[in-house]
C-alpha positions in Angstrom: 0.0 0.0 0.0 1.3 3.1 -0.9 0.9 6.4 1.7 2.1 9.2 2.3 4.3 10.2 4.7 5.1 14.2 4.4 5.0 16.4 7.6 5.2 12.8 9.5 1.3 12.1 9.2 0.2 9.1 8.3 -2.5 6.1 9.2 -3.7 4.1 11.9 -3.4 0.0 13.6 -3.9 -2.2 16.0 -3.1 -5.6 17.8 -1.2 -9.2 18.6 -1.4 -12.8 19.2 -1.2 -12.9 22.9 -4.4 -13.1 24.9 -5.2 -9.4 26.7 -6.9 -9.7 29.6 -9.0 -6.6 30.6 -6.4 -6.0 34.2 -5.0 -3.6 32.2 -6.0 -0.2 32.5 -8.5 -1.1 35.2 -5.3 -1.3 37.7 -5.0 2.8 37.0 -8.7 3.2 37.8 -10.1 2.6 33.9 -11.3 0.5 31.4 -8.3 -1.5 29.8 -8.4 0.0 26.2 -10.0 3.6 25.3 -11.4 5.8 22.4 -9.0 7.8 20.8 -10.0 10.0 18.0 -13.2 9.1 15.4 -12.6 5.6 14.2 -10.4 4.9 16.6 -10.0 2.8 19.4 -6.3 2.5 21.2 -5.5 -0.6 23.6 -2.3 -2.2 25.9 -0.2 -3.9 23.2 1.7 -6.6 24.9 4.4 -7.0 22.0 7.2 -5.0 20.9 6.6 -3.3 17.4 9.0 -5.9 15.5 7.4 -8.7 16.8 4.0 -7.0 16.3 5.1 -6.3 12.8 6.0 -9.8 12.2 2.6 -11.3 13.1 1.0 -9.5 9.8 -3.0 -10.4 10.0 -2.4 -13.4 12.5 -2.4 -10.3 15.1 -4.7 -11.2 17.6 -6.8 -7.6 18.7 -9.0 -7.2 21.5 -12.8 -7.4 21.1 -14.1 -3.9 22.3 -17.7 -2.7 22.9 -19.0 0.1 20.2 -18.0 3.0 21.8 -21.1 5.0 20.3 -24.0 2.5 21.2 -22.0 0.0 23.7 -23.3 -2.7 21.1 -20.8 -5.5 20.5 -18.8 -5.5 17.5 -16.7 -8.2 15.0 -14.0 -8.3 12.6 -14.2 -5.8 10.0 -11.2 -6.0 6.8 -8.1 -4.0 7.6 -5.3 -2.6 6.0 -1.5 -2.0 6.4 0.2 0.8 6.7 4.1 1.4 7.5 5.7 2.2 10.6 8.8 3.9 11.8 10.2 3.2 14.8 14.0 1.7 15.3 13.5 0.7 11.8 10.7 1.2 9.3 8.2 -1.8 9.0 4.9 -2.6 7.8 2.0 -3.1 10.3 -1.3 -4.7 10.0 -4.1 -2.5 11.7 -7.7 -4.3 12.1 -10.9 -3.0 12.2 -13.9 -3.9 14.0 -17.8 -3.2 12.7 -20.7 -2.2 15.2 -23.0 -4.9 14.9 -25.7 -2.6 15.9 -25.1 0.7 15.0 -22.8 -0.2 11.9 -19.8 2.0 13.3 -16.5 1.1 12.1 -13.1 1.5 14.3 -9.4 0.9 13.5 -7.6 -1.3 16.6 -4.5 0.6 17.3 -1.3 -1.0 19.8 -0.5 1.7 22.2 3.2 2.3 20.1 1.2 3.5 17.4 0.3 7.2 17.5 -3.1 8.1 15.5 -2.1 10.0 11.9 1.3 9.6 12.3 4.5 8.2 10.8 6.7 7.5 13.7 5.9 5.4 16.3 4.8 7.0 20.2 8.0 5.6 21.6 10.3 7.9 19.0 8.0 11.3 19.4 8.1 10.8 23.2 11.7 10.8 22.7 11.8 14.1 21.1 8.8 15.9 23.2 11.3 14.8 26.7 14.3 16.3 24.8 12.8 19.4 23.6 11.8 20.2 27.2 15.1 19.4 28.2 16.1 22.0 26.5 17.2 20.6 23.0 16.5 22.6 20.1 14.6 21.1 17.4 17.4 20.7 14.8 19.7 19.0 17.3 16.7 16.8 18.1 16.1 16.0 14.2 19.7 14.8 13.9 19.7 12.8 16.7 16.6 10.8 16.1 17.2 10.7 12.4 14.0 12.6 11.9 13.0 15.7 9.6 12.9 19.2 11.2 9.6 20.1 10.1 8.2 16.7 11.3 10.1 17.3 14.8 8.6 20.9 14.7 5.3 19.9 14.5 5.5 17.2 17.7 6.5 19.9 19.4 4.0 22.9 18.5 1.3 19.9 18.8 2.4 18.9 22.1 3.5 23.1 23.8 -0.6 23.5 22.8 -2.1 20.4 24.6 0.9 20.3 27.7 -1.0 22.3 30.3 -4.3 20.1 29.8 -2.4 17.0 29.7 -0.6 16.9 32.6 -3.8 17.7 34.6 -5.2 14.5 32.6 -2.8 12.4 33.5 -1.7 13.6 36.8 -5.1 12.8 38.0 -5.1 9.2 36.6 -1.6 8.5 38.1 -3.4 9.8 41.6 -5.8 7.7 41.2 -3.8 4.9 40.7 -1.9 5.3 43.7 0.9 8.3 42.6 2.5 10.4 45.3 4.6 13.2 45.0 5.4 16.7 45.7 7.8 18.1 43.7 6.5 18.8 39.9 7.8 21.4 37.7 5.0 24.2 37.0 5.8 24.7 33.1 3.4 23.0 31.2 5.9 20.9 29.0 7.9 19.7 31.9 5.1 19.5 34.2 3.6 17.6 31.2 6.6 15.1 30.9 6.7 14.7 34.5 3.0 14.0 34.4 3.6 10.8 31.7 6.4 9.3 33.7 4.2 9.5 37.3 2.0 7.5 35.1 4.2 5.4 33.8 5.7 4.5 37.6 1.9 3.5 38.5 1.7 1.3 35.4 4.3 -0.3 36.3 3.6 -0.9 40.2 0.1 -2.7 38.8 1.8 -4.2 35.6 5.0 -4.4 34.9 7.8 -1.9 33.0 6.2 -0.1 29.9 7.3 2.8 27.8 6.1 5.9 29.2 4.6 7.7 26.5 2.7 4.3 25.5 0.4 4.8 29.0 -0.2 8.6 27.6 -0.9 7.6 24.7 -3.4 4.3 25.8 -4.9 7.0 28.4 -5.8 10.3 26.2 -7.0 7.4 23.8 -3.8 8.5 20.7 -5.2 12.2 21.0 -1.8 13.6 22.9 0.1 13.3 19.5 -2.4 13.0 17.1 -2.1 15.9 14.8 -5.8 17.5 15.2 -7.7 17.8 18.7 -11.1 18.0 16.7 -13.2 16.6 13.8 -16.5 16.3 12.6 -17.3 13.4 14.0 -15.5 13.3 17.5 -18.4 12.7 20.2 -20.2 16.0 21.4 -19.4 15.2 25.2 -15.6 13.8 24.4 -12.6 15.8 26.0 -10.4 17.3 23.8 -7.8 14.6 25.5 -10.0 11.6 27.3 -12.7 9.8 25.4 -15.2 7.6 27.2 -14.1 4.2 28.1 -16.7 1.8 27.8 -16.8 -2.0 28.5 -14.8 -4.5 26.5 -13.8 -8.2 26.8 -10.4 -10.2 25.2 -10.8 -12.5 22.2 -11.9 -12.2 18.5 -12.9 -13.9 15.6 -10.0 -14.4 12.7 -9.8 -11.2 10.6 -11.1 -11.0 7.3 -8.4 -9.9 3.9 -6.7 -7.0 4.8 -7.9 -3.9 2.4 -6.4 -0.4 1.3 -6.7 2.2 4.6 -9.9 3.9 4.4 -9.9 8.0 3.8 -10.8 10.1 7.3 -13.2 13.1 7.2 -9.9 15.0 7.8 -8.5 14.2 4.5 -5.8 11.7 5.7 -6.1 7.8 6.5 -7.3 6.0 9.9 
């Protein structure tokens, strides 16, 4: 499948063959997998992107609840779309169908960020050196990454850092988080936010990338490249989507098919 990849924007994906059982993000307080932007549903990935990549359409996703009507929903095509992470590979991303209300959603692993090119672990990188202080050149060099693509996780992430660290202070509080001393500018109170977040996770679950709890908690919005769209849920936060029910498991996934145009112009 050809897509294009200028400014770092890009599709969506989703899942693996190991069995996910919903302890996930109901240890931090939460539903295991949430909504992320329309047509999009992000969840705990339990394998690393190569081995992720490897599995092709044998990935086994979660089966999720309809996160419009609550109905239950099935396997519904796919499509591949490329990834770049340590390397550049080629990722299979399912989709599941409302069986109620007809509503279609792509299954994304927590490493993949909604709309974009790189993977959550490499932008993380970049957002945590930036507020170290970095410029954004310096940055580009040293993750191999064009300017303008580093420029734009940055301006994406200085307009949404104030909001998210309140998001995701609140769930690492709830989860059990203590501390005192937290910067009070918005980008490094934002970073210190992800890995408080990240320290809970891994209390309840085990060590995980940090900005792969952001990104499975705002549901892919933190470094998605739009907050809004005409189809995003009247009552949805800019950053936290509802969470409804959902249980492991799924049927085999039909052929895989070309990613799908978004109302936005670009691919889910």
């Amino acid at each position: 499948m050809e897509t294009s990849t200028a400014g770092g924007t890009l599709p969506d994906d989703a899942g693996p063959h190991q069995q996910v059982t919903p302890q996930g993000r109901e240890a931090l307080g939460g539903s295991w997998w949430s909504e992320g932007p329309p047509s999009v549903i992000v969840w705990p990935c339990g394998l690393d992107v190569s081995t992720y990549a490897a599995q092709g359409r044998d990935v086994a996703a979660p089966a999720v609840r309809c996160p419009a009507c609550d109905g239950p929903t099935g396997p519904w095509s796919g499509y591949r779309r490329h990834l770049r992470a340590d390397a550049l590979v080629v990722v299979f991303v399912p989709r599941v169908r409302c069986r109620d209300c007809g509503r279609t959603d792509a299954l994304l692993p927590w490493f993949v960020a909604p709309y974009r090119y790189d993977s959550v672990d490499v932008i993380g990188a970049a957002l945590e050196l930036s507020v170290g202080g970095l410029g954004m050149r310096r940055i580009a060099a040293a993750l191999a990454r064009p300017e303008t693509t580093v420029r734009d996780w940055i301006r994406r992430f200085g307009r949404n850092a104030g909001t998210l660290a309140r998001t995701l202070l609140g769930a690492a509080v709830a989860a059990g988080w203590s501390g005192f001393e937290l910067p009070t500018e918005p980008g490094a109170r934002a970073t210190a936010a992800v890995a408080a977040l990240a320290s809970a996770w891994t209390r309840h679950r085990g060590p995980v990338g940090p900005w792969r709890v952001a990104a499975l908690i705002t549901g892919g919005t933190l470094l998605a490249p739009n907050t809004t769209s005409p189809l995003a849920p009247a009552t949805a936060s800019p950053l936290m989507a509802g969470t409804p029910r959902s249980h492991p498991g799924g049927d085999p996934w039909p052929p895989a098919t070309e990613a799908k145009p978004s109302p936005s112009g670009g691919t889910t």
